[in-house]
C-alpha positions as CSV (number, residue, x, y, z in Angstrom):
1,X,-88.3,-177.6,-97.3
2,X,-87.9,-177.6,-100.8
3,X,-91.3,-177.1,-101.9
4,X,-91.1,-174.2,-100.2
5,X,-87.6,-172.9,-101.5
6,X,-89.6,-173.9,-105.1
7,X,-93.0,-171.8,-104.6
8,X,-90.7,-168.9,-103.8
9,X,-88.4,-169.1,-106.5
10,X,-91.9,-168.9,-108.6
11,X,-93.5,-166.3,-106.8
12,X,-90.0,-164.5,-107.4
13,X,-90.2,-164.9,-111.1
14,X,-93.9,-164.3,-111.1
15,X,-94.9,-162.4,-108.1
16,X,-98.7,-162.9,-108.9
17,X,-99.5,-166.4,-108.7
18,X,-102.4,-167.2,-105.9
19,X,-101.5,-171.1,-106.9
20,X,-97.7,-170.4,-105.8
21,X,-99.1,-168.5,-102.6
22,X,-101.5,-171.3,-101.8
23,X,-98.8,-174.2,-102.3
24,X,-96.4,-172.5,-100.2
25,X,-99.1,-171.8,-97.9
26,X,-99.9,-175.7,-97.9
27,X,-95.9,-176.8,-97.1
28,X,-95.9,-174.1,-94.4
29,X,-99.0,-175.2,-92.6
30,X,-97.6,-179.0,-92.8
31,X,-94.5,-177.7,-91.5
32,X,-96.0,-176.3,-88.8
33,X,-95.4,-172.8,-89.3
34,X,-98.6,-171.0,-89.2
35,X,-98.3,-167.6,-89.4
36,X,-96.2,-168.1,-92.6
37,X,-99.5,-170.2,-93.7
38,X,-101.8,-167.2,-92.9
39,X,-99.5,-165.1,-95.0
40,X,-99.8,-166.7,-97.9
41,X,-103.3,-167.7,-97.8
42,X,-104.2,-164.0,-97.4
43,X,-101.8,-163.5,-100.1
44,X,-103.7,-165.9,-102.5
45,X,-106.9,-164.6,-101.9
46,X,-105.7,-161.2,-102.2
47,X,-105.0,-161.9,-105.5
48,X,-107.8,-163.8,-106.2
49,X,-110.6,-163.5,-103.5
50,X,-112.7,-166.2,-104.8
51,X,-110.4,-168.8,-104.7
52,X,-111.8,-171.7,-102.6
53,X,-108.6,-173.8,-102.0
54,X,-107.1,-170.3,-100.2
55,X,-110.2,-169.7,-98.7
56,X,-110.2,-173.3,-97.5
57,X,-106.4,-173.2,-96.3
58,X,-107.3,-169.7,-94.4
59,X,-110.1,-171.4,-92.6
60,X,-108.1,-174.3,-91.8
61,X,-104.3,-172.5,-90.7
62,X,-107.1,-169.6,-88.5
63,X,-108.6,-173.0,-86.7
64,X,-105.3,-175.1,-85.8
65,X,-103.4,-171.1,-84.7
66,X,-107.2,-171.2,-82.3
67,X,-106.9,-175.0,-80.9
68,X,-103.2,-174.0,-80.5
69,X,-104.1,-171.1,-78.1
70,X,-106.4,-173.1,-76.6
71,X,-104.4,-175.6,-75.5
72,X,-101.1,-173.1,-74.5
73,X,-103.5,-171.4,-72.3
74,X,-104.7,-174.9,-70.7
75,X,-101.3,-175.8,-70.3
76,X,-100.1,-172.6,-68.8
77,X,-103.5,-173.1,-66.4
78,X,-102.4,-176.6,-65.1
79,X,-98.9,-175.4,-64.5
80,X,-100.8,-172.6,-62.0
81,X,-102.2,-175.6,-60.0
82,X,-99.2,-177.7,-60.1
83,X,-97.6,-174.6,-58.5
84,X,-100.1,-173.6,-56.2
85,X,-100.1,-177.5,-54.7
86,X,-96.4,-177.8,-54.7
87,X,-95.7,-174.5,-52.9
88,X,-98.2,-175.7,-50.5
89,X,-100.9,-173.0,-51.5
90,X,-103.6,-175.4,-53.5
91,X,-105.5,-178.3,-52.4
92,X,-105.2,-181.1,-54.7
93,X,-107.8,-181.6,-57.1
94,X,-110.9,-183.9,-56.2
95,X,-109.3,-184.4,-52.0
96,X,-109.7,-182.6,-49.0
97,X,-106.0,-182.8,-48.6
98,X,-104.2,-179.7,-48.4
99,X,-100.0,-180.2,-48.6
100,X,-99.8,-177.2,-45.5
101,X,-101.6,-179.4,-43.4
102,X,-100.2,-183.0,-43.9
């Protein structure tokens, strides 16, 4: 986006910015690209540690990358069971009915 094409022009003119780190951090994580975000949070508070909108954007980007996990591995779960009942190996959930009998 171009917020993030502006932050890194600015970072590469003046490498040392935590605001320029934290903005482009901000436009990743609303983009969706996380680990970008993580960078540049990290980034920020590398250069200064006590700032609280990069500590705040760490904790944030570290607690959408965990729901995100959470849910992929739910996901990857349910399609187990929805294999398992339609290869005949897996009773469906809450019924006694089991697809090798029927």
């Amino acid at each position: 986006t171009g917020a993030i094409l502006d932050c890194s022009e600015a970072l590469r003119l003046s490498p040392g910015e935590a605001s320029d780190h934290l903005m482009r951090g901000v436009a990743y994580m609303l983009r969706g690209d996380l680990d970008e975000a993580l960078v540049d949070s990290i980034q920020a508070l590398q250069i200064q540690p006590d700032h609280p909108d990069a500590r705040r954007l760490l904790a944030e980007t570290l607690a959408k990358r965990e729901a995100m996990d959470t849910a992929r591995h739910s996901l990857i779960q349910r399609e187990k069971k929805i294999n398992n009942i339609v290869n005949g190996s897996g009773n469906l959930p809450g019924t006694a009915f089991n697809a090798e009998k029927a």
